[in-house]
N, C-alpha and C positions, 0 to 999 in steps of 0.2 A: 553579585547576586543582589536583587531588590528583595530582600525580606520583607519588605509591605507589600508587595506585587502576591507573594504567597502567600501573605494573611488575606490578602484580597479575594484569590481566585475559592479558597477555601469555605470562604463563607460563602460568596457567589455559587458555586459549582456544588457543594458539600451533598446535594442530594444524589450527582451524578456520578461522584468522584471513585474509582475502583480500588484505590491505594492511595497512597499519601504524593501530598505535592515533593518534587523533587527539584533540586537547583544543583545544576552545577558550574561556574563562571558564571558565562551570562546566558546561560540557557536555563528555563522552567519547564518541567515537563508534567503532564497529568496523563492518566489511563480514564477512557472509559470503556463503557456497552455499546458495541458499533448502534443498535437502535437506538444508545443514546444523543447519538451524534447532529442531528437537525437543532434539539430543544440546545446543547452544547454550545455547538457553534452561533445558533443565532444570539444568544446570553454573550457569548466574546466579542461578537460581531457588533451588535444593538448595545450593547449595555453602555451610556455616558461615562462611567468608572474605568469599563477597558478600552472600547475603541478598535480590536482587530479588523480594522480596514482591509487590511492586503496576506492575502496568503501565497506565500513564498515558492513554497511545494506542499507537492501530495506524493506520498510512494508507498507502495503494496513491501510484506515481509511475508515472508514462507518461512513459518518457526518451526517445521517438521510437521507440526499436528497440528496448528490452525494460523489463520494466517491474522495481521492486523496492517491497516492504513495508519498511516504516521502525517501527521499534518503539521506545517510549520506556518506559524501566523507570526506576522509583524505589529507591533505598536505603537504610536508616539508618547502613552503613556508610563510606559518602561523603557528601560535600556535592555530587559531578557526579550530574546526571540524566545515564545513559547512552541511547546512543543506536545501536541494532543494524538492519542496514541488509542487509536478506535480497536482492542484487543477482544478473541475469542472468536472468530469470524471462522464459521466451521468450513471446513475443507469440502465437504459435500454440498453446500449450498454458501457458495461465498457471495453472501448478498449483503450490500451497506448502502444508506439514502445517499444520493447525492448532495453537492451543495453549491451546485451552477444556479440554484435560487438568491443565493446569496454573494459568490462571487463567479462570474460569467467565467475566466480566467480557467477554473476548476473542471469547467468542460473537456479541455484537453487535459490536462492531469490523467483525470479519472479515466479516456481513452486509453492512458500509455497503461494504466495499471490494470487494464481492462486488458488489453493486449498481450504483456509481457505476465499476469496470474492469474488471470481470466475472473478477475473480480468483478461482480455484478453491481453498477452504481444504479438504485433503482431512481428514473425521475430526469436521468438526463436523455437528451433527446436525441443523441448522435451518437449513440454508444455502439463502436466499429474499430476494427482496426487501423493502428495507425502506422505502424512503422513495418509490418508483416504483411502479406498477401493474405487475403479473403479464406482462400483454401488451404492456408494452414493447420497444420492440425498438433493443437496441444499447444502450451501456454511455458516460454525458455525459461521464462526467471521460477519456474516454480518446482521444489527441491526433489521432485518423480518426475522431472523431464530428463528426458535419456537422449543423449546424441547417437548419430546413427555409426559414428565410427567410434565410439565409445571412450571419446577423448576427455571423459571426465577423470582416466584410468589416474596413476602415476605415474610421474614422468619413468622412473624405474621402470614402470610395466610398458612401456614404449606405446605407441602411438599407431594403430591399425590403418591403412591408407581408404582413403576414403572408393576408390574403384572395389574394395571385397570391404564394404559393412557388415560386423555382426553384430547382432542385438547382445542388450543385455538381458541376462538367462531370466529376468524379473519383467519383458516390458508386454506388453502389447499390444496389437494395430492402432488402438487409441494414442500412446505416444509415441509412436516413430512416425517416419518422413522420409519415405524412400525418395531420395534424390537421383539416383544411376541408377539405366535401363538393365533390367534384372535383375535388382534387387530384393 
């Protein structure tokens, strides 16, 4: 853990910051306001002190009741990969700025999280599906997506064949995905 790297980011960040810096090894992690996130990044990104040239990933979290972007940036001015956690990102309107202004790279990122939680990055210019078909409907990695043969069950509860899909008694048209004729 670079203990100067968290006195760092603390005074730098201190306006934006949601909770306290955290270290654990060699990871630093900070919380903010997903509309914190442009002024954020570009202070890690621009700042001569830090230096986050290269951002590693980006991935969407479905916490039940709202979802947060998790950013992992690299340094040469530390040995911590930090770890920026854009948290409160309401369910009903998952909207957060891009930051393909800052690293071009993040274009695709923000595509997959786009795809897979149907998170809205405003500002990027190619925001489509990447790994799913167009006419998809509903967003996998996100924790009210229902499979049609409802194999999220327990292995105990056995496993319903995908030729007779029944929903679950919670879902619908919005998430299912009638795949077999008849169903």
């Amino acid at each position: 853990m670079d203990r100067a790297f968290k006195a760092l980011l603390e005074r730098k960040l201190a306006t934006w910051l949601e909770g306290p810096v955290r270290q654990r090894h060699d990871e630093t992690e900070v919380r903010v306001r997903a509309g914190d996130v442009p002024q954020v990044m570009r202070t890690l990104h621009d700042d001569s002190d830090l230096r986050f040239e290269y951002l590693a990933d980006l991935c969407g979290v479905d916490t039940g009741t709202a979802f947060q972007v998790v950013y992992h940036l690299w340094s040469d001015v530390t040995p911590d990969w930090l770890r920026v956690i854009a948290d409160g990102i309401p369910r009903d309107e998952p909207r957060v700025p891009s930051l393909s202004f800052l690293w071009k790279g993040a274009e695709w990122l923000e595509r997959e999280a786009y795809d897979m939680f149907g998170l809205v990055f405003e500002g990027n210019r190619d925001l489509r599906r990447i790994y799913l078909p167009e006419d998809f409907i509903g967003f996998p990695l996100r924790k009210d997506f229902h499979l049609a043969d409802d194999a999220a069950r327990s292995p105990g509860g056995g496993v319903r064949p995908m030729d007779r899909p029944v929903p679950p008694a919670d879902a619908d048209a919005t998430t299912l995905r009638r795949t077999s004729p008849g169903a």
